[in-house]
C-alpha positions as CSV (number, residue, x, y, z in Angstrom):
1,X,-98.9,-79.1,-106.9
2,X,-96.3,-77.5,-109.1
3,X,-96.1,-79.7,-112.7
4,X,-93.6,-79.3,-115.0
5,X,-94.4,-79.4,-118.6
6,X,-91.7,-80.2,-121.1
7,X,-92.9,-77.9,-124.2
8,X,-92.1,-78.9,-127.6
9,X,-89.8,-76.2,-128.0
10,X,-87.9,-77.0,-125.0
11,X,-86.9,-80.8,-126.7
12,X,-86.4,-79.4,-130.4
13,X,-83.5,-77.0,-128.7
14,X,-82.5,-80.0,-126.7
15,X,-82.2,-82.1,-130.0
16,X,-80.5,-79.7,-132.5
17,X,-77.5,-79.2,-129.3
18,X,-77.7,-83.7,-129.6
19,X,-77.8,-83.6,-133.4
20,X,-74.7,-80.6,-133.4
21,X,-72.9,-83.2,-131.3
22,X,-73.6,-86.2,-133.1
23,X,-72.4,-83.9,-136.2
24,X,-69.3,-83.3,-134.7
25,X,-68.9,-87.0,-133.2
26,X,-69.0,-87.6,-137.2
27,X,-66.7,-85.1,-138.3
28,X,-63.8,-86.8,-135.2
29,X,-64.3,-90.3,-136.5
30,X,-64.1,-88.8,-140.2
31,X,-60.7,-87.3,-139.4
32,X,-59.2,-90.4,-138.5
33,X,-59.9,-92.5,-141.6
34,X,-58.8,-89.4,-143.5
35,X,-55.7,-89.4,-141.1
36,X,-52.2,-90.1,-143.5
37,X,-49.4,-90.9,-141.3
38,X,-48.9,-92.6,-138.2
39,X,-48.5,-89.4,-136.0
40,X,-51.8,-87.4,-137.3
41,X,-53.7,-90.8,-137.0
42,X,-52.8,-91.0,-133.4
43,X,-53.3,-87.6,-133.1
44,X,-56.9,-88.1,-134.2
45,X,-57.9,-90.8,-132.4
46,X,-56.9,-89.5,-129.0
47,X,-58.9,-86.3,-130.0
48,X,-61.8,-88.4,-130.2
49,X,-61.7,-90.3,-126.8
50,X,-60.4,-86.8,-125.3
51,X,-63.6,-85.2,-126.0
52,X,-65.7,-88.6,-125.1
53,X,-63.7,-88.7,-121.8
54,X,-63.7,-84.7,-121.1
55,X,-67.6,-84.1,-121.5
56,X,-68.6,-87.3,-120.1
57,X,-66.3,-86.6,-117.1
58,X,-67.7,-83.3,-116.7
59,X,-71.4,-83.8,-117.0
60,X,-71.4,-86.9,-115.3
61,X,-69.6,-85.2,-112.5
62,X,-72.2,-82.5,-112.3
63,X,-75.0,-85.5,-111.9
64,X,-73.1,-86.6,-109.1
65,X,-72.2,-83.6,-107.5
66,X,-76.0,-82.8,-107.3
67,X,-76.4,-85.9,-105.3
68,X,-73.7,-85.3,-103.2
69,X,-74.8,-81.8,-102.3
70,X,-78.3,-83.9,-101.7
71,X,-76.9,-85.8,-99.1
72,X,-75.0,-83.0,-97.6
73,X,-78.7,-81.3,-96.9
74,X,-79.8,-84.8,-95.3
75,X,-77.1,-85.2,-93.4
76,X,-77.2,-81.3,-91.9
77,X,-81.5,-81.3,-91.7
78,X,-81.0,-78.2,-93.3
79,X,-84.5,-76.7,-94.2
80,X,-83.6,-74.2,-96.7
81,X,-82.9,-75.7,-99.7
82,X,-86.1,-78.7,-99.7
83,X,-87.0,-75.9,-102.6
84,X,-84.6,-76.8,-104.8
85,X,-84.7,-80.9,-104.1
86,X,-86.7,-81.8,-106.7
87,X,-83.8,-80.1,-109.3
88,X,-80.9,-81.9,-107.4
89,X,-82.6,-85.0,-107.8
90,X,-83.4,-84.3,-111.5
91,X,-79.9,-83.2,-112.5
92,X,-78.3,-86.6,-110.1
93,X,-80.6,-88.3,-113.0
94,X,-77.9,-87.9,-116.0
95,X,-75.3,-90.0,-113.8
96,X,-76.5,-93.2,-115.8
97,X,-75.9,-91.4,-118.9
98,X,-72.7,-90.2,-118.2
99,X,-71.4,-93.4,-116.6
100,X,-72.0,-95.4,-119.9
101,X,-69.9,-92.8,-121.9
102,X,-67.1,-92.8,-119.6
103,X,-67.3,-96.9,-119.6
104,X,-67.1,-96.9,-123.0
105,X,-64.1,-95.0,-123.0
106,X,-62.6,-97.3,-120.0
107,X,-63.5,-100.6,-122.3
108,X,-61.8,-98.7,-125.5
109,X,-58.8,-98.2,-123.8
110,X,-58.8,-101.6,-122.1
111,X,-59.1,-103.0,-125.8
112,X,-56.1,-101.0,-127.1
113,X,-58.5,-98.5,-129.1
114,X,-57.2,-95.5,-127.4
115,X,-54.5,-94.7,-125.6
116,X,-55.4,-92.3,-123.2
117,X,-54.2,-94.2,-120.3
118,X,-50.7,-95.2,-121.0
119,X,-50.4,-97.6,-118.3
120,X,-53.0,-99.4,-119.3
121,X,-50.0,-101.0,-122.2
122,X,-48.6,-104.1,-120.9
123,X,-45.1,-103.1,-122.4
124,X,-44.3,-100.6,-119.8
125,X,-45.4,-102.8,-116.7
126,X,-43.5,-106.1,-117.9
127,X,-39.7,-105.9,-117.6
128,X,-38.9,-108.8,-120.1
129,X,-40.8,-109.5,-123.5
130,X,-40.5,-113.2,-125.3
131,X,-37.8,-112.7,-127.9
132,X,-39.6,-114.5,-130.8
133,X,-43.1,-112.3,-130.4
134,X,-41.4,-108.8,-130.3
135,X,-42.5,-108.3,-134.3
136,X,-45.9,-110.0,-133.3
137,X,-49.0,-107.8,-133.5
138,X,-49.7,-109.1,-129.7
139,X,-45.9,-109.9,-128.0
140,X,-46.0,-111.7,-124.8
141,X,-44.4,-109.6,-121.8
142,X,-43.9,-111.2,-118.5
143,X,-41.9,-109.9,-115.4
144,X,-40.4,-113.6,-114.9
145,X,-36.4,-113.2,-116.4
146,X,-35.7,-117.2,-116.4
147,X,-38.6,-117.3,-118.7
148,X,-37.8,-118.9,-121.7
149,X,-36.9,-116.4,-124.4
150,X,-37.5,-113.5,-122.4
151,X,-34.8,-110.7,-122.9
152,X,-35.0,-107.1,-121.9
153,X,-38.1,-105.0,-122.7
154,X,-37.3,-101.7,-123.6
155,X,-40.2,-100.2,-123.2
156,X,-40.4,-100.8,-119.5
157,X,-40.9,-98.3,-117.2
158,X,-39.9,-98.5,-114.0
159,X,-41.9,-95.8,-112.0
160,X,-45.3,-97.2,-113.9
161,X,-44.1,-100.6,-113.1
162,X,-43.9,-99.8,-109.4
163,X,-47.6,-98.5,-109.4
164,X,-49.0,-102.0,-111.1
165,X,-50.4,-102.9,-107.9
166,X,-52.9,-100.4,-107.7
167,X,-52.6,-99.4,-111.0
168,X,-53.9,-102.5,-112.6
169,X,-57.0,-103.7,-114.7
170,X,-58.7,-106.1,-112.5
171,X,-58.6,-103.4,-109.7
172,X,-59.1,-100.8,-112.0
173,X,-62.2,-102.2,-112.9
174,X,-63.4,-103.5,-109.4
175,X,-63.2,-99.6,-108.5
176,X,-65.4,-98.5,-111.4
177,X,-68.0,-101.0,-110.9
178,X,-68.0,-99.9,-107.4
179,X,-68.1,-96.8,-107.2
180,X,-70.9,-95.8,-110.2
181,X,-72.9,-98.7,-108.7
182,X,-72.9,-97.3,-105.2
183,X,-73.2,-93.8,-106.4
184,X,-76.3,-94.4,-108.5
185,X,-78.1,-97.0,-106.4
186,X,-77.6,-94.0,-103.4
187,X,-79.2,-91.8,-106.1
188,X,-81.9,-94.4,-106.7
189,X,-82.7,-94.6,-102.9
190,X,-83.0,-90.9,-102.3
191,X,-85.2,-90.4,-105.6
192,X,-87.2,-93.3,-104.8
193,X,-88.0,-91.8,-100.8
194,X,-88.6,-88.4,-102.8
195,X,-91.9,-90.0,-105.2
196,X,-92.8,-91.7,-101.9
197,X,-93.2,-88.3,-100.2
198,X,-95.5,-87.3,-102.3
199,X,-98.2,-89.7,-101.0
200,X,-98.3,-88.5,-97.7
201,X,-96.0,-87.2,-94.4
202,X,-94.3,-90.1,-93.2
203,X,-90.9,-89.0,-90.5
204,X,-89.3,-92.4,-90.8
205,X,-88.5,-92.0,-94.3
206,X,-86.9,-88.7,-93.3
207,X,-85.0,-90.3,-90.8
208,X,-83.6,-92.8,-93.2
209,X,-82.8,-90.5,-95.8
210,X,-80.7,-88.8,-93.0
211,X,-79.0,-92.0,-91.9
212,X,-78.7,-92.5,-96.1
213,X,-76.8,-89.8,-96.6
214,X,-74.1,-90.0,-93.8
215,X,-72.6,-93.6,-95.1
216,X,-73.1,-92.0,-98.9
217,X,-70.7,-88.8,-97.5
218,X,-68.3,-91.3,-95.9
219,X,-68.0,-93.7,-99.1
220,X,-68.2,-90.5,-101.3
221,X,-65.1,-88.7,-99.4
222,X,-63.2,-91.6,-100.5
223,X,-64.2,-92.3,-103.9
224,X,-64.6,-89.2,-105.5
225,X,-61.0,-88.9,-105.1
226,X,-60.3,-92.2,-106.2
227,X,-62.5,-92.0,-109.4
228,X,-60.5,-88.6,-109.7
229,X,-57.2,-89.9,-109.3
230,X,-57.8,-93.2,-111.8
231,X,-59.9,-91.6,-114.4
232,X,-58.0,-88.1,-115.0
233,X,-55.0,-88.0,-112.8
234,X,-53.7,-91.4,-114.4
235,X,-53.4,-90.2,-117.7
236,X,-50.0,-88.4,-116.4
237,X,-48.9,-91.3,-114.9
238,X,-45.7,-90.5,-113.8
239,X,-47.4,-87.4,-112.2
240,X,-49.4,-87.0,-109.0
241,X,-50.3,-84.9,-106.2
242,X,-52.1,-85.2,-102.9
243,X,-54.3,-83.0,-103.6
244,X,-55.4,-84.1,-107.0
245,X,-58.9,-85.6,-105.6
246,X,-60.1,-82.6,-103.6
247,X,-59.1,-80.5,-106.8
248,X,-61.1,-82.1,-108.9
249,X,-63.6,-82.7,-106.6
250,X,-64.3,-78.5,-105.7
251,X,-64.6,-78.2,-109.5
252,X,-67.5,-81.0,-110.4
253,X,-69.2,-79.0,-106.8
254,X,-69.1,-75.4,-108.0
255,X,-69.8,-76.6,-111.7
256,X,-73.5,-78.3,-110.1
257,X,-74.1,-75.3,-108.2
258,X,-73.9,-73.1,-111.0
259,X,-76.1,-75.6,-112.7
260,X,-78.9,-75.9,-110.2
261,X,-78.8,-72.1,-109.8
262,X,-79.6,-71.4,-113.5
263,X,-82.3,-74.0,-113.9
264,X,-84.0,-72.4,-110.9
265,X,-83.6,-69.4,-111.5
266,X,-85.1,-70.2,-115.1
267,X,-88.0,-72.3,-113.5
268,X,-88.9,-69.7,-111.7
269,X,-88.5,-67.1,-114.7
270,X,-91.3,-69.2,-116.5
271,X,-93.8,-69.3,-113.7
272,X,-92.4,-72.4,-111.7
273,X,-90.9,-72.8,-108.3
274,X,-93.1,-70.1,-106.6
275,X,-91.6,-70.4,-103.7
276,X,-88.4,-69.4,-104.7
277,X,-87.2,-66.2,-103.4
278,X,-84.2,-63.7,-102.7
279,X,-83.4,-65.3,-99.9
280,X,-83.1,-68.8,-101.5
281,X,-81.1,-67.3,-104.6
282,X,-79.0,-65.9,-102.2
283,X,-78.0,-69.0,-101.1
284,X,-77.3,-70.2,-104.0
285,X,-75.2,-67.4,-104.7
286,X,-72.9,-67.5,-101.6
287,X,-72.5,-71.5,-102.0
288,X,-71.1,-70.5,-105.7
289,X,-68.8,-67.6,-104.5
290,X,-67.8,-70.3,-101.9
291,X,-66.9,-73.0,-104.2
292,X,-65.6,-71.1,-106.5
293,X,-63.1,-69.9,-103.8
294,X,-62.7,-73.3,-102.6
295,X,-61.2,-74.3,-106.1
296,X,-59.2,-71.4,-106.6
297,X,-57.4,-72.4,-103.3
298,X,-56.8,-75.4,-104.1
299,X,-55.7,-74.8,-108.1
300,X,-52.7,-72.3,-106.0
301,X,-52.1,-74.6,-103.5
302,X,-51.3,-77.5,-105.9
303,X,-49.4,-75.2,-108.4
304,X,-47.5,-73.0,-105.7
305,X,-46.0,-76.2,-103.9
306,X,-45.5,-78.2,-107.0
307,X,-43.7,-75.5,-108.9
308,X,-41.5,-74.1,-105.4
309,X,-40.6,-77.1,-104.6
310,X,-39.1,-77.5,-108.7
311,X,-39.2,-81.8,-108.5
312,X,-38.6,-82.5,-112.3
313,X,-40.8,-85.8,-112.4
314,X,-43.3,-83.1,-110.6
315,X,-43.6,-80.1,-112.5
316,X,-43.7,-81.3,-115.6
317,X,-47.5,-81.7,-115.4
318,X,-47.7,-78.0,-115.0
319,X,-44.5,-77.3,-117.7
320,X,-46.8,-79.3,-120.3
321,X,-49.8,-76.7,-119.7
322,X,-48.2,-73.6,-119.2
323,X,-45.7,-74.4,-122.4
324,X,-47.9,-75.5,-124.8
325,X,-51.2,-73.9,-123.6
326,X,-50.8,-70.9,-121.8
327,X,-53.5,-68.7,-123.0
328,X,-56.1,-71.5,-122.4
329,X,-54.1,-72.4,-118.7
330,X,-54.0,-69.2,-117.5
331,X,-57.5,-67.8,-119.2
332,X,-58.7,-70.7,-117.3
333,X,-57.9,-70.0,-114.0
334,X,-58.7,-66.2,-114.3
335,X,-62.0,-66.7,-115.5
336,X,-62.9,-69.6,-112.4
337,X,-61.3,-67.3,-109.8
338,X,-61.4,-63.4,-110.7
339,X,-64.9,-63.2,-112.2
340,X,-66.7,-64.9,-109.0
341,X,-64.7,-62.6,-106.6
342,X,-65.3,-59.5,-108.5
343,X,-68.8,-60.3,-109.0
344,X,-70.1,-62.1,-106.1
345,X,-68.9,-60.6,-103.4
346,X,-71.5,-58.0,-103.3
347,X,-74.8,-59.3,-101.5
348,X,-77.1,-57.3,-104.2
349,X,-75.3,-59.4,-107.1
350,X,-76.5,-62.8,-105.4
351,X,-80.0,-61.6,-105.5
352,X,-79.7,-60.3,-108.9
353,X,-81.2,-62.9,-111.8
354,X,-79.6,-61.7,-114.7
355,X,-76.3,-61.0,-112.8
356,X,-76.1,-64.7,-111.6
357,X,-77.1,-65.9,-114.9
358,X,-74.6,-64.1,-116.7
359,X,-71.6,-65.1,-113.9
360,X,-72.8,-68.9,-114.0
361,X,-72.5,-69.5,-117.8
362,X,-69.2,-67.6,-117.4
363,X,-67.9,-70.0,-114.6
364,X,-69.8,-72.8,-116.3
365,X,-67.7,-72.3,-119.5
366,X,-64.5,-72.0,-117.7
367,X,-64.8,-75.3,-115.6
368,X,-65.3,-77.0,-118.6
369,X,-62.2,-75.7,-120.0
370,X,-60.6,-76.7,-116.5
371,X,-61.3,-80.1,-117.2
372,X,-60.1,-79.9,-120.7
373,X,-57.0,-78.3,-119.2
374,X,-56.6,-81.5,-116.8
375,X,-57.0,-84.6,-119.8
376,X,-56.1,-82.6,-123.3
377,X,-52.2,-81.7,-122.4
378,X,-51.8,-86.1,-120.7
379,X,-53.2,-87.2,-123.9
380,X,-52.9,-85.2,-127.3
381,X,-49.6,-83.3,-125.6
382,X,-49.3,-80.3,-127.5
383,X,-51.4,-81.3,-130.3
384,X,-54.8,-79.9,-128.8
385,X,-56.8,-77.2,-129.8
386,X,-60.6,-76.0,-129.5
387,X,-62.5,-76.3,-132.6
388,X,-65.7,-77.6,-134.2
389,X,-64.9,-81.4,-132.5
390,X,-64.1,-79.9,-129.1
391,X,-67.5,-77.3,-128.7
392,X,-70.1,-79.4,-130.9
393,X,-69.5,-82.4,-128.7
394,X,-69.5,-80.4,-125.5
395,X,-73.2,-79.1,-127.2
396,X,-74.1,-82.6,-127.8
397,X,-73.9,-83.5,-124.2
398,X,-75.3,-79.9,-123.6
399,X,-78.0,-81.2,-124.9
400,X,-78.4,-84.5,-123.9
401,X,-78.4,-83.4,-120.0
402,X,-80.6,-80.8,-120.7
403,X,-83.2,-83.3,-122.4
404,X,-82.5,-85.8,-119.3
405,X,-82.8,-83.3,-116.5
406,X,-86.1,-81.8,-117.9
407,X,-87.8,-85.0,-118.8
408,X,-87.2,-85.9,-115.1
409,X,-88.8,-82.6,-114.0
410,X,-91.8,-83.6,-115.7
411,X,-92.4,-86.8,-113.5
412,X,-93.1,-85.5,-110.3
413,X,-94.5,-81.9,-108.5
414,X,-91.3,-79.8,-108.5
415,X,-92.0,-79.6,-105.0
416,X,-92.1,-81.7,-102.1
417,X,-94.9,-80.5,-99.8
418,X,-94.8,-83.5,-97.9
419,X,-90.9,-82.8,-96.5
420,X,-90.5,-82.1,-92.6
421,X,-89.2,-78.9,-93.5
422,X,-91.1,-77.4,-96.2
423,X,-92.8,-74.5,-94.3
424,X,-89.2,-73.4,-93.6
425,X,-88.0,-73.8,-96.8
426,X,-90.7,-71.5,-98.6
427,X,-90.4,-68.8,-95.3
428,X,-86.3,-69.0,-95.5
429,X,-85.9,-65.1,-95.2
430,X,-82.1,-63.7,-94.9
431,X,-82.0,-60.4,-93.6
């Protein structure tokens, strides 16, 4: 069986992109105490819990991605990609990782340590504040007008105030809690059955992975918009759109697939994953011209009705990007739409190594960017910009899922011969 070694060289590379991270965490902290003035203090803390909140969004939502698209091959029995399980299952392995940074971030701005998510401020939700705390470092707010001493808060805000009942802390919370729990323990169970296969054939566990995987899709169809709509689309809070979830949703998809594709592609560059052939890649290929497509449709659809329909309280989500970053908004979407139609449309580019290499760092790059585009403009407004913070802490994680996803590789064959459909999967010929 197929064993993957994790050289030496492979975990210093993976620790410099940590330490470059962990460098650039440093310098974003720095800033702040070096901060004069309320506004560039502000300033630098939400640059700080941008970037935590950004990468961890965006790794972590590769990681589960991965495990969705595991499912998906449950669910369908399709024999094709058993090849590549082993990698899904590896890069679904940096979802713990990426859940404790993005709960961080949810405790910090639970705690009043960022403000990422304005609605999170008891002053907008309350319509009355207790006249003698209003110069208090904690005033007391209630919605209740016979209180006594409560007099007109005006920091109120109506249209947030008439969200509080899904838009709330204890809910809030109830919904993270849920939804990483049931993501990773489905993770767990699929990994688990996976080790198990390598001790012999067994069609049962087949069979429940398949039954598995349909109530993870069902659950999943529902909370990835969710976790999309309370953990990104929130920070805009006045702001929303119907089609928010799937958005963000076809983004984290084509983001794993580009993923997977490159680290088999590179396995298989350095003498691994045998089996791997044309065919496969090809695969691969079409499922990232797909996505990519699949994204692009729904980035115009969102824009195009939003900004025809001219709503003030909805286009200023799109007036905030295009105003104050229209390089980056644009450059964005042309990179994570023209270069995958260009290039893979063409059946010999989808069977072409360094082609698809090239094409997925490109599309890898821009997604990240995407998801800058969707939390940067809600929380630093036009105060953003890319610099050392923004790219060293992307490394850092870089880095980090690299080491994660690796060091999983080495603890099982990359392969599992055992699966019903593995003679399919290593004679999958296209023609």
């Amino acid at each position: 069986m197929e064993q993957f070694v994790f050289t030496g060289k492979l975990k210093r590379i993976a620790m410099a992109l940590m330490g470059v991270g962990v460098l650039a965490l440093v310098m974003a902290i720095a800033q702040i105490f070096m901060a004069s003035g309320d506004e560039e203090s502000h300033t630098a803390v939400a640059r700080l819990w941008s970037n935590l909140l950004i990468d961890g969004f965006f790794f972590f939502g590769i990681a589960l991605a991965a495990t969705f698209f595991l499912a998906v091959q449950f669910a369908a029995e399709a024999g094709w990609a058993v090849i590549i399980r082993r990698l899904l299952e590896a890069i679904g392995s940096f979802m713990p990782i990426g859940a404790v940074v993005l709960v961080i971030v949810f405790v910090a701005a639970t705690m009043h340590w960022n403000h990422l998510f304005h609605w999170m401020d008891p002053a907008v939700q309350n319509e009355y504040v207790i006249e003698s705390t209003i110069d208090s470092a904690h005033p007391e707010y209630t919605n209740d007008k016979d209180a006594e001493g409560a007099v007109f808060n005006l920091e109120f805000d109506e249209i947030i105030a008439g969200k509080s009942w899904y838009l709330n802390l204890p809910f809030f919370w109830f919904r993270v809690i849920l939804f990483l729990g049931v993501w990773m323990w489905f993770w767990t169970r699929f990994r688990k059955r996976s080790l198990e296969e390598d001790l012999g054939y067994d069609r049962k566990r087949h069979f429940r992975n398949v039954r598995d995987a349909a109530i993870f899709l069902v659950f999943f169809g529902y909370s990835s918009s969710a976790a999309a709509w309370d953990w990104v689309m929130s920070i805009d809070t006045h702001w929303f759109s119907t089609l928010f979830g799937w958005y963000t949703f076809s983004g984290i998809w084509l983001s794993s697939m580009v993923v997977v594709t490159l680290l088999a592609m590179w396995l298989h560059k350095n003498g691994y994953l045998k089996g791997l052939n044309s065919s496969h890649l090809h695969d691969l290929g079409k499922w990232m011209f797909g996505c990519s497509f699949l994204w692009s449709y729904l980035f115009f659809s969102q824009f195009m009705l939003i900004w025809y329909s001219n709503i003030p309280e909805e286009v200023t989500y799109f007036q905030a990007r295009i105003e104050h970053y229209p390089i980056m908004y644009w450059g964005m979407f042309a990179v994570n739409f023209i270069f995958p139609m260009i290039a893979l449309m063409d059946r010999d580019n989808k069977r072409n190594y360094g082609f698809l290499t090239v094409i997925g760092l490109i599309i890898l790059g821009g997604h990240w960017m995407d998801t800058y585009m969707m939390i940067t403009p809600g929380t630093m407004h036009e105060h953003g910009h890319i610099g050392f913070v923004e790219i060293g802490m992307a490394l850092g994680f870089l880095g980090a899922f690299i080491f994660v996803v690796l060091n999983t590789l080495t603890k099982a064959p990359l392969v599992t011969k055992n699966h019903p459909f593995y003679e399919e999967s290593i004679h999958h010929e296209i023609h």
